[in-house]
C-alpha positions as CSV (number, residue, x, y, z in Angstrom):
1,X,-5.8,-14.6,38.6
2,X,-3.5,-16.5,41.2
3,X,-2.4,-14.5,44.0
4,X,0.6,-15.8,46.1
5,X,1.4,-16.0,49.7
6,X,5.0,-17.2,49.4
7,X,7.1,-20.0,47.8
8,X,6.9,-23.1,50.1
9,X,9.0,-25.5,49.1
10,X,11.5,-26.7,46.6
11,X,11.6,-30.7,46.0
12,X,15.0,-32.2,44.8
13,X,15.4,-36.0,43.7
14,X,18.7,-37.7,45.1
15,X,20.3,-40.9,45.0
16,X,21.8,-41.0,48.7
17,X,20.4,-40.0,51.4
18,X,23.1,-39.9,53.9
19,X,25.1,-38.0,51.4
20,X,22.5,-35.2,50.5
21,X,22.0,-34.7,54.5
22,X,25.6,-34.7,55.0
23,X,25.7,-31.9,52.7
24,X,22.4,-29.9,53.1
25,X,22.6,-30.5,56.8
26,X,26.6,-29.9,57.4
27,X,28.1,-28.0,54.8
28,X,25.0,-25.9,53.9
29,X,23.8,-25.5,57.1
30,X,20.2,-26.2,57.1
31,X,17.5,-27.4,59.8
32,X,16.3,-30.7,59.2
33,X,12.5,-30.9,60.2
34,X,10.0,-34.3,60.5
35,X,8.7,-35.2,57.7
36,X,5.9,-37.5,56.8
37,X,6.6,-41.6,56.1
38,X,5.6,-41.3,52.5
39,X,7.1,-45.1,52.3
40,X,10.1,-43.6,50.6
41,X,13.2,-42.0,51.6
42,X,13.6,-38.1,51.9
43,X,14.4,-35.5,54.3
44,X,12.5,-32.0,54.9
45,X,14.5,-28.6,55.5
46,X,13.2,-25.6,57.1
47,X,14.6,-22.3,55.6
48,X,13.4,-18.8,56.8
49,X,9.6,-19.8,56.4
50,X,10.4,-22.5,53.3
51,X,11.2,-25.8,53.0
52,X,13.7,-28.0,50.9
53,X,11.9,-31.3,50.0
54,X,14.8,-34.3,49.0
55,X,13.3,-37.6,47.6
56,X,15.1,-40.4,47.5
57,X,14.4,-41.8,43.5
58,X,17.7,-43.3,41.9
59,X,16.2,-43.5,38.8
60,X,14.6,-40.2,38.4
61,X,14.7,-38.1,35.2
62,X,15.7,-35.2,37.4
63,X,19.4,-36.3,38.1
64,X,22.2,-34.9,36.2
65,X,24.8,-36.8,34.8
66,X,26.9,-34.1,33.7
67,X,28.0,-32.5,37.3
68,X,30.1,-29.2,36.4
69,X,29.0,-26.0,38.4
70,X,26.9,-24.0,35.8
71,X,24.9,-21.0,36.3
72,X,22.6,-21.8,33.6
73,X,21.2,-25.0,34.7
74,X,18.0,-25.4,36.6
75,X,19.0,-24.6,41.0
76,X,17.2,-22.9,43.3
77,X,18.7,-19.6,45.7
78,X,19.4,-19.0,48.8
79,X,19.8,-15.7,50.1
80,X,22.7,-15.5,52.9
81,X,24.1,-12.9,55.3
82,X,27.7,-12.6,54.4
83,X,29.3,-13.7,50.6
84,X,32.8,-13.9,51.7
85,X,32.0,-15.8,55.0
86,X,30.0,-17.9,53.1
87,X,32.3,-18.8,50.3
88,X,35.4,-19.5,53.3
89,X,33.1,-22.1,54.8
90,X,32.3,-23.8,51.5
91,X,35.9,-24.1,50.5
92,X,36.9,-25.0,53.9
93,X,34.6,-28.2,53.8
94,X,36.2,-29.0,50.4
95,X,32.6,-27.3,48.2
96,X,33.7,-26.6,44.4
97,X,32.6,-23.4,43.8
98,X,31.5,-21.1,40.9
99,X,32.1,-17.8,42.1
100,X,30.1,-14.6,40.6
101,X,30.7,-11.6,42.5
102,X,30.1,-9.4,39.9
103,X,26.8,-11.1,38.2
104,X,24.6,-9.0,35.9
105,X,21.9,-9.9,38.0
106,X,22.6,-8.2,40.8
107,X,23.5,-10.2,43.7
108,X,27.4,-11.6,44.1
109,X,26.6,-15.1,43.6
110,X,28.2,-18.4,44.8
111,X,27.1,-21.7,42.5
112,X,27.9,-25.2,44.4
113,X,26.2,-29.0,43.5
114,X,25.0,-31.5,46.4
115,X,26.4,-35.0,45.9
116,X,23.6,-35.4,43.0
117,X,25.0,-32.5,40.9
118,X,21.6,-30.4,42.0
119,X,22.7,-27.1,41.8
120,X,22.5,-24.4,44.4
121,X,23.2,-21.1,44.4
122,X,23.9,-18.9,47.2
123,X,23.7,-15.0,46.9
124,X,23.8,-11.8,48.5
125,X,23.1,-8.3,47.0
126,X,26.6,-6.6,44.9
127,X,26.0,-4.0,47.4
128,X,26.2,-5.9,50.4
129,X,29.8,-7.1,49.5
């Protein structure tokens, strides 16, 4: 039997590295922390605890080419404080959206894709609305 401590990170491939930090840095918000020169770009991002891995692989097997918001592809979650204050700020900074306050899952949910077409989602519980 395996027995967890936590998740600790999440690895995404991208294409552009200034692009993916201008997103996960300024429009998401995250802390960029060192990271080890693996002789390849990336950046590391420290979230509650976690970490968000990028590498840098243009031709990676990872990368979508078809980029519309959908909840049903492969993203990872991020829990936030405030839906509505959340979803502002994306569409302030110009974020496409897919909004699911009411989602059978649970949480109100907020679906947006970094540069790359990764897909994020960011969520709160229905009852915290």
């Amino acid at each position: 039997m395996i027995k967890y401590k936590s998740l600790h990170h999440v690895s995404l491939t991208v294409t552009n590295l200034e692009k993916a930090q201008e997103f996960y840095g300024k429009t998401l918000c995250l802390k960029e922390i060192p990271r080890p020169d693996f002789g390849f770009p990336g950046a590391w991002y420290e979230i509650e605890g976690q970490q968000l891995h990028l590498i840098v692989d243009p031709s990676s097997q990872t990368i979508r080419t078809d980029k519309h918001l959908s909840s049903r592809e492969g993203h990872f979650a991020l829990r936030v404080e405030n839906y509505h204050d959340t979803l502002r700020w994306l569409k302030e900074k110009g974020v496409e959206v897919l909004e699911k306050p009411q989602s059978k899952s649970g949480f109100a949910q907020i679906f947006c894709a970094d540069p790359d077409g990764n897909l994020v989602e960011l969520n709160v519980e229905q009852k915290d609305l």
